[in-house]
N, C-alpha and C positions, 0 to 999 in steps of 0.2 A: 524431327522425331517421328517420319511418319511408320518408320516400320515398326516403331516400340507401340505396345498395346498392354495399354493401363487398366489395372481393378479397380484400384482408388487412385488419389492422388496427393499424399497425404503433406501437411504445412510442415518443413525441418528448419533448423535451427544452425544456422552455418555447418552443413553436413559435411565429413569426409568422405570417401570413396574407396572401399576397397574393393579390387577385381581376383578372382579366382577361378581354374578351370585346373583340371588333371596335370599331372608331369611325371617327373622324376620322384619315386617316394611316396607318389601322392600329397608330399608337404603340403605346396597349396590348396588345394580341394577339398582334404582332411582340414586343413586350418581352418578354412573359412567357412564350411559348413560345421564345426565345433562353436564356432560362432555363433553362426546365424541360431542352431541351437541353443547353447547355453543364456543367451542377452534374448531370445524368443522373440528372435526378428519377422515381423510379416510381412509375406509379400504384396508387393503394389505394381510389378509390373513386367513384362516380358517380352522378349526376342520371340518372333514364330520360328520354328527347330528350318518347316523346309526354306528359308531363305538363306540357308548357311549351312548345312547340310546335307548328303543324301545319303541313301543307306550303301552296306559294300558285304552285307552277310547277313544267313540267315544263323537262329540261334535252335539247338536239338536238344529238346529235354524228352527222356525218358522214348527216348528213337520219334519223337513227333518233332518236327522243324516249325518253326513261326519267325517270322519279322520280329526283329528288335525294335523296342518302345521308342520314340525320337526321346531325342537329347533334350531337356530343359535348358533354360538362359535366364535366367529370373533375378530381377530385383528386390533386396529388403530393404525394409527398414528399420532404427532403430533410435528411441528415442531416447535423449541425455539421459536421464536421471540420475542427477549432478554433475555428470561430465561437462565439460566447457562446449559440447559441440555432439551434434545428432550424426547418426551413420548409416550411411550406404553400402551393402553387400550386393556385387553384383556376382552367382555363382554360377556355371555350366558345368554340366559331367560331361563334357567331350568339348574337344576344341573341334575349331569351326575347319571347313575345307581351303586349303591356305589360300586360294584363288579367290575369297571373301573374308580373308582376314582383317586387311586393311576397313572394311566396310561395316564389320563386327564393330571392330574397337571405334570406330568414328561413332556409331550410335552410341555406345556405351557414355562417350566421350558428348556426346551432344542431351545424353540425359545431367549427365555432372553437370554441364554447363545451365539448364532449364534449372536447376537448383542450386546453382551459385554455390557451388562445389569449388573447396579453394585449392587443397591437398587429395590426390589421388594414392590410391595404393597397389601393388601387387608383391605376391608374395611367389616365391620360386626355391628349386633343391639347388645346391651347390656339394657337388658330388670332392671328396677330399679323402687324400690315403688317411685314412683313420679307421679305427676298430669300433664295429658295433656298440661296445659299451662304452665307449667314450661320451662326455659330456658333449654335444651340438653347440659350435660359437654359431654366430647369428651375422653372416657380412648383408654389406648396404651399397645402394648404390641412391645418388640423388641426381632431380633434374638442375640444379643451381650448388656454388660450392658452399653457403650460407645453409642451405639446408642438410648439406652431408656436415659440416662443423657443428649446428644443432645436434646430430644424433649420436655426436663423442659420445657423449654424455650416459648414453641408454646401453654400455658396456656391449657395442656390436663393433664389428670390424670392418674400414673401408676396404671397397672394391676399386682398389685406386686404378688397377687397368682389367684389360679383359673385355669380354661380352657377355651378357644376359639372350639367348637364344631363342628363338619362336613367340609365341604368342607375349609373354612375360615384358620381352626387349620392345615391341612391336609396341605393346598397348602404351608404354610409359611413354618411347618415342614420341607418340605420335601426341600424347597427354599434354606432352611439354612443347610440343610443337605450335599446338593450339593454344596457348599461354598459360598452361595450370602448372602446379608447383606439386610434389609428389617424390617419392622413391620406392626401391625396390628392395624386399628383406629376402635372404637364402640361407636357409638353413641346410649345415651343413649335414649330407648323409655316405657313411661310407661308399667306394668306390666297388665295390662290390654286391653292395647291395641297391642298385639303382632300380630295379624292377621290385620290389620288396615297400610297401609302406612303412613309413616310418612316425608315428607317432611322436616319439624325443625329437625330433626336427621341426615338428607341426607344432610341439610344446613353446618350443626355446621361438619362433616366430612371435607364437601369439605373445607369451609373456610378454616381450619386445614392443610389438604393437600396443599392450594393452597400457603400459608404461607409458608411451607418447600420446595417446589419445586419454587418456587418463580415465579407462575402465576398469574393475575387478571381474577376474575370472577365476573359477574354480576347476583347478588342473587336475583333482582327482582320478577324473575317468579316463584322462592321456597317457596319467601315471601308469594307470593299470594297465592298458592296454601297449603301455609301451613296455612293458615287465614283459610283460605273456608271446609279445616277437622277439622279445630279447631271448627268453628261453626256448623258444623256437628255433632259432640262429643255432644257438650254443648247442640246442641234440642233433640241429643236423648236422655240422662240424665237426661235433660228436662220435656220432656215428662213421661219419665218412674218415674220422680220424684211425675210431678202433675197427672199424671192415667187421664182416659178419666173424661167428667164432669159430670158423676155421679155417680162417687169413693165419700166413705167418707169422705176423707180428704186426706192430702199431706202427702206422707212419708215421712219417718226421717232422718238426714241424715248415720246412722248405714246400713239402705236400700240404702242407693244411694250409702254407699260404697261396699257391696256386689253387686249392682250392676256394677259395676266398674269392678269387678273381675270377674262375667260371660260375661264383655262385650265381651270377643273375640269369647264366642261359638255364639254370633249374629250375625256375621261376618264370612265372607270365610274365608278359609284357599287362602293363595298363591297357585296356580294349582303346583310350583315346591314340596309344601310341602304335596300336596293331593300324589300326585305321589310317593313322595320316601314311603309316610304309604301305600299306596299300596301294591310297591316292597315286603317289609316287613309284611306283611303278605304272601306273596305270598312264601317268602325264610320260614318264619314261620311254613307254612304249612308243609313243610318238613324236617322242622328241627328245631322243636321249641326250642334250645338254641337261639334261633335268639329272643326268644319272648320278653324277656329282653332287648332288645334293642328297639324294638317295643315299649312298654310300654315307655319309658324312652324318646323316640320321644312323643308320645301321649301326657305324661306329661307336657312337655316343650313345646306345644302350648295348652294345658286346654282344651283339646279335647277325655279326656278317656272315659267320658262320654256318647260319640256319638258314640263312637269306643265298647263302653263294650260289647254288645250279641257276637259280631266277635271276638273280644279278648279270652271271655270267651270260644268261638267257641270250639277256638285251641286247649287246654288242652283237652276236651272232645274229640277230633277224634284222637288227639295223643293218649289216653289211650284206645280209640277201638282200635285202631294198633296197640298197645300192648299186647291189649287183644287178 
């Protein structure tokens, strides 16, 4: 644990472990920092940002530029008060440069283990043709099938096949590699809104979580917040349904479903996920087997589009270097 650097060091009580960083939705990152607030978890310890990090842009507010703030990685804690068992948040607002990904989740993974951590967590979006307003199911995936049979029970849905991707797939892997016992919760968020947080997704998680590890949470402020994107959603589809007032007439709704499906290029990307297309291009440049991963990112937020002149870039100055 030499690169983790502690404030305290505080005595837990067969701790669980959950890990969080950005994604799709935001789910995770929203979840776990709703968390680490509402239970008023304090920190005890931290990842340094530059050993897993570097920067890749500057930020321009009001025409002045400056360096972005590094990335936190930080450890909570949280103690029972009644629950069967004390907890561990481990949160980041950016995922790490995938070329020290591996080396992330092993610290993380060598803190659990300094605290006789039995059950690890992660929590991740699982993107699904469903409609904004739809209720979020909760799928699961487990490191042993004893542990996926346990979580019938907590009304979530197995991940009987498929994959958990980047950081999410990476951290549990390697969790259960190491002999810990753990799973992985995805709430579900529509397929359209993958660039868009989503609150009802980060809801239906935690409630899930807080059921297994047997805390109480007050969902109030998800509620509300998940109200206020919802009617968000609904004026911009709105809008783009009835066109300004001297359009023909209203579209149909065939158009308001393809609009549905460009909604995410309307929307940012998460700054964690501008950055890792970056990287990638930037590893690309040198060694376009990489490009295929590249691509394969771009797809999975509906961004190839924005990305194509630089995509297409790449092939062309690889084959001057060959040439």
């Amino acid at each position: 644990m030499e690169h983790i650097k502690f404030v305290k060091r505080p005595r837990l009580k067969n701790p669980a472990l959950i890990a969080a960083w950005p994604g799709m939705g935001e789910v995770a990152f929203k979840a776990a920092s709703f968390l680490v607030d509402k239970l008023r978890a304090e920190p005890f310890a931290e990842l340094p940002s530059q050993e897993y990090f570097y920067l890749t842009e500057s930020i321009v507010q009001k025409g002045v530029l400056s360096l972005p703030d590094e990335p936190f990685s930080r450890f909570y804690f949280v103690k029972s008060r009644g629950a069967p068992q004390d907890l561990i948040v481990f949160l980041s607002d950016a995922q790490p440069d995938l070329a020290r990904a591996e080396d992330y989740c092993r610290n993380i993974i060598d803190l659990a283990r300094h605290y006789k951590v039995k059950t690890v967590i992660s929590f991740a979006a699982m993107p699904q043709p469903i409609d904004h307003t739809h209720p979020p199911n909760v799928w699961y995936a487990a490191t042993t099938p004893e542990i996926a049979a346990h979580l019938k029970q907590f009304n979530a849905q197995l991940l009987s096949d498929g994959q958990i991707s980047g950081l999410n797939g990476l951290f549990l892997g390697l969790a259960k590699k190491a002999g810990f016992e753990g799973f992985c919760l995805l709430g579900e968020i529509p397929l359209y809104t993958i660039q868009i947080e989503n609150p009802k997704a980060s809801q239906a998680v935690l409630d899930v979580t807080a059921r297994i590890l047997g805390f109480k949470l007050d969902f109030g402020e998800l509620q509300e917040q998940a109200r206020a994107m919802e009617e968000q959603i609904n004026g911009l589809l709105e809008h783009l349904k009835l066109g300004p007032s001297n359009a023909p007439g209203p579209i149909g709704e065939e158009e308001i479903e393809k609009i549905k499906k460009s909604l995410s290029q309307l929307t940012k990307l998460p700054a964690s996920v501008k950055e890792k297309i970056e990287k990638l291009f930037v590893q690309a440049k040198t060694d376009i087997s990489r490009a295929s991963e590249l691509k394969a990112e771009l797809d999975k937020w509906s961004v190839y589009k924005e990305y194509e002149d630089r995509f297409l870039d790449l092939f062309k100055k690889s084959k001057e270097k060959n040439n």
